[in-house]
N, C-alpha and C positions, 0 to 999 in steps of 0.2 A: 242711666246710659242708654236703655233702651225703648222702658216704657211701658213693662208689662210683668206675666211673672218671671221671665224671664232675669231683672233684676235683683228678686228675690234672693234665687238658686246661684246666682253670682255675684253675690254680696261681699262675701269672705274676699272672691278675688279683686274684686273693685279696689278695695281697701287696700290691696298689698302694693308696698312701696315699688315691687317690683315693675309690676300691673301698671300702675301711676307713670312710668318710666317710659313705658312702651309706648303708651297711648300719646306721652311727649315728642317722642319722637317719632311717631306714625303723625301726628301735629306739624312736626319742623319739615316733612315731609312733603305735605301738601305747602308750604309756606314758597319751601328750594322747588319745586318742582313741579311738572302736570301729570297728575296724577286721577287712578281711576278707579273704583267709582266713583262719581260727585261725596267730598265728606260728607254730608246728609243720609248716604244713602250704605255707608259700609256695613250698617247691621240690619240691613232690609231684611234679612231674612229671617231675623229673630224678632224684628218688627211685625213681622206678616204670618210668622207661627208662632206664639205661645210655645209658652214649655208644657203648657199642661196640652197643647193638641196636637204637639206631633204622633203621626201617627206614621209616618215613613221619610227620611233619607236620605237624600239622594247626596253623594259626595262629590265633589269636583277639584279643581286643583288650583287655577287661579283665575281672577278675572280676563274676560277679555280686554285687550290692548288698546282698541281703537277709540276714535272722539266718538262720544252720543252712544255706546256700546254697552258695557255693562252700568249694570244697577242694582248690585248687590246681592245677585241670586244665583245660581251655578246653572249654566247651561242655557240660561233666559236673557236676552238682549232687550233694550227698550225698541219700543217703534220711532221709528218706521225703518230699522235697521232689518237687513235685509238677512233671512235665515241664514247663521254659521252652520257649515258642512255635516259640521255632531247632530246639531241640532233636526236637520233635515233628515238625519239617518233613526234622528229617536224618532219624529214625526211616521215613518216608514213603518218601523217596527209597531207600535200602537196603531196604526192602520191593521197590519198584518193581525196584530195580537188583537185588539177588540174592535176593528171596523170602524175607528175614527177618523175621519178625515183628517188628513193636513191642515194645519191651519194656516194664515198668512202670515200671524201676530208670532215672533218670537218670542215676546211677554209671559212668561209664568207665574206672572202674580195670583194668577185664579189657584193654580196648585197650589201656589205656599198657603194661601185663605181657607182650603183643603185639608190642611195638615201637612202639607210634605215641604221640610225643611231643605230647601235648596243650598246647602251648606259649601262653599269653598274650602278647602284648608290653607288658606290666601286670601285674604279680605280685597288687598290694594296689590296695586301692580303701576309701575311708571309707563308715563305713556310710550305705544310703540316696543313696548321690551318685554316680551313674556316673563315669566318668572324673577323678576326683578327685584320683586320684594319676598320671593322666596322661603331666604335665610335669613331673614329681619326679625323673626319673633312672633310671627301670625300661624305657624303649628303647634306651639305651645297650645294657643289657647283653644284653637278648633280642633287639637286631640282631645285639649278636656273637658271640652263640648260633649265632645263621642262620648268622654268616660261617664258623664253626666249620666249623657242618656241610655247607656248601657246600664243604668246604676235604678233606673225607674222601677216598677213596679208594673204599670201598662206595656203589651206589648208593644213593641216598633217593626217594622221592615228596613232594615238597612241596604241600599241599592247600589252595591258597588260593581263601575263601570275601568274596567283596564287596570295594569298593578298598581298603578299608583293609591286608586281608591282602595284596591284590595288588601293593599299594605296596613289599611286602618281594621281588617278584622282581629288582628291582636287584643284591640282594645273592646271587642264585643263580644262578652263573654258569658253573660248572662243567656241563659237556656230560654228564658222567656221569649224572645226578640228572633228574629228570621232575617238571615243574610241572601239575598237575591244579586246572584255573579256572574262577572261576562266578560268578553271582552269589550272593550271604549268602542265609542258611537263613531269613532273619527273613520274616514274614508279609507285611512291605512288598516284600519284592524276591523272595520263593523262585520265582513263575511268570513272572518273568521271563530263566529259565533256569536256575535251584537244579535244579529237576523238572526229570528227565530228563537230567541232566548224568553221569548214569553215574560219580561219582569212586570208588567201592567198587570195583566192576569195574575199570576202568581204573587200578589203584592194584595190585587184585592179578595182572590180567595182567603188569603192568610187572614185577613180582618176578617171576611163575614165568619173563620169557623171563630175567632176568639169576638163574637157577637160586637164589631167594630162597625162604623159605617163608612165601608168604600169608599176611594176617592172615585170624583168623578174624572176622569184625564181630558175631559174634551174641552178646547180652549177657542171661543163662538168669534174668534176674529180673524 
């Protein structure tokens, strides 16, 4: 399904009729409808991290709505789509927090190549309709992603942004792994604690003490 070891560690659920069902009807989906991200692209993000190298996080909630827009990573748009609002307030905050410039590129693919699993809890969404595919069956499987990786042995950073992400610390319970919280990047909540929440730094401190290698945040486009 995906490509990687990522397949491995989700073998068991491949297999289950249940699993099989979903994936039919995430199918009959794109068939009825326009639908988003391009089907190519709905597991970009397990495409672009391994299981074996995540090494942080980040949780989001669904894709974005628009045509040419999302591509399967949370919070990363393709080019030459023009920065969403979050997106520009996370760009701010890592300026603030370690002196990176803004970028131009909404693209996150250099993070996810980094190890940071740009994970949605919503794969697909219909075009034009936020949360459309919601209650379809796509939290199942990206809580038992989280469980997955709450279940490692390597530490993680988990980056939970607004309650919605925060709602997934239930499932991260392992002592090993460092929860990094705040509130969402969106323009209604970033000042009331996004700014100034330091999660870059505190995301790469956390790795160099458990002898990890940093992500880089800086994206050259």
């Amino acid at each position: 399904m995906i490509g990687n070891d990522w397949d491995i560690v989700l073998e068991k659920l491949e297999q289950r009729e249940g699993f099989k069902k979903f994936l039919e009807k995430i199918d009959n989906e794109y068939k009825t409808k326009t639908i988003y991200p391009l089907k190519e692209n709905i597991f970009n993000a397990f495409k672009l991290t391994p299981f074996s190298e995540v090494k942080v996080v980040i949780v989001g909630q669904d894709p974005y709505h628009g045509e040419g827009e999302a591509h399967g990573l949370s919070f990363s748009v393709q080019d030459p789509t023009p920065l969403p609002p979050s997106l520009k307030n996370i760009y701010k905050e890592l300026y603030d927090d370690l002196g990176i410039t803004p970028a131009k590129s909404g693209d996150l693919s250099k993070w996810a190549k980094e190890g940071v699993l740009l994970l949605n809890s919503t794969l697909t969404v219909v075009k034009d309709t936020p949360n459309s595919h919601a209650n379809i069956g796509w939290s199942d499987f990206t809580d038992y992603i989280i469980k997955l990786l709450n279940s490692r042995e390597e530490p993680i950073v988990f980056i939970l942004w607004g309650n919605f992400a925060r709602s997934k610390k239930a499932f991260i319970t392992n002592r090993r792994h460092f929860i990094v919280e705040s509130p969402h990047p969106s323009p209604f909540s970033a000042r009331n604690g996004f700014f100034g929440s330091k999660p870059f730094s505190k995301t790469n401190d956390f790795l160099i003490k458990n002898n990890m290698q940093p992500i880089d945040w800086g994206i050259k486009k």
